[in-house]
Steps between C-alpha positions, in 0.01 A plus 500: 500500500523628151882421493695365191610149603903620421436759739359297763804271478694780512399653827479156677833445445650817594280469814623143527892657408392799771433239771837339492670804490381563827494191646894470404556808638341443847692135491821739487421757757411204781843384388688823503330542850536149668921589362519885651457617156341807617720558810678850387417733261790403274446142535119561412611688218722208364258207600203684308689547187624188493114403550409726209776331294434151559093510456473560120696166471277312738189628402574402128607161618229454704276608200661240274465225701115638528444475117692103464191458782294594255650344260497165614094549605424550131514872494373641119573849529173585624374517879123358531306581780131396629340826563273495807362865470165570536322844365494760758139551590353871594470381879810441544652772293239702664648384843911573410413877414280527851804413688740693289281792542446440847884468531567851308261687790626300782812635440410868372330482878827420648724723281 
């Protein structure tokens, strides 16, 4: 894509680091939920700041054990991936902007 390699890394793993943030945080709302965490407007006021409080921790230990995974599979400080992209031919670009331009008047129509 024209990227450095260091950047590339870069953006995977705060994708990657993005991803767990959210997943941890969902984890915690089922389980604020399934315990009446949000049953009150004081109580959902405590039970989401202690949310907020305990994520960074779990995130970061969630992100550790993530890197000793990678770690112990070799892991060189680079990320290697096989690229399956093809070119984009003119039929198919040709194709995206006929919908997107179909889309655009569809909706001037309506609006």
């Amino acid at each position: 894509m024209g990227l450095n390699a260091e950047i590339s890394d870069i953006a995977m793993v705060m994708f990657r680091i993005i991803w767990l943030l959210l997943d941890c945080l969902e984890a915690g709302q089922r389980s604020l939920g399934a315990r009446l965490g949000f049953a009150g407007k004081r109580r959902m006021l405590r039970s989401s700041g202690l949310l907020l409080a305990s994520l960074l921790p779990r995130v970061l230990g969630r992100a550790k054990r993530m890197e000793a995974g990678l770690a112990a599979r070799g892991y060189t400080g680079r990320l290697n991936f096989i690229s399956v992209e093809t070119p984009a031919s003119r039929a198919r670009l040709l194709a995206i902007g006929t919908v997107l331009c179909g889309m655009f008047f569809f909706m001037r129509w309506l609006g």
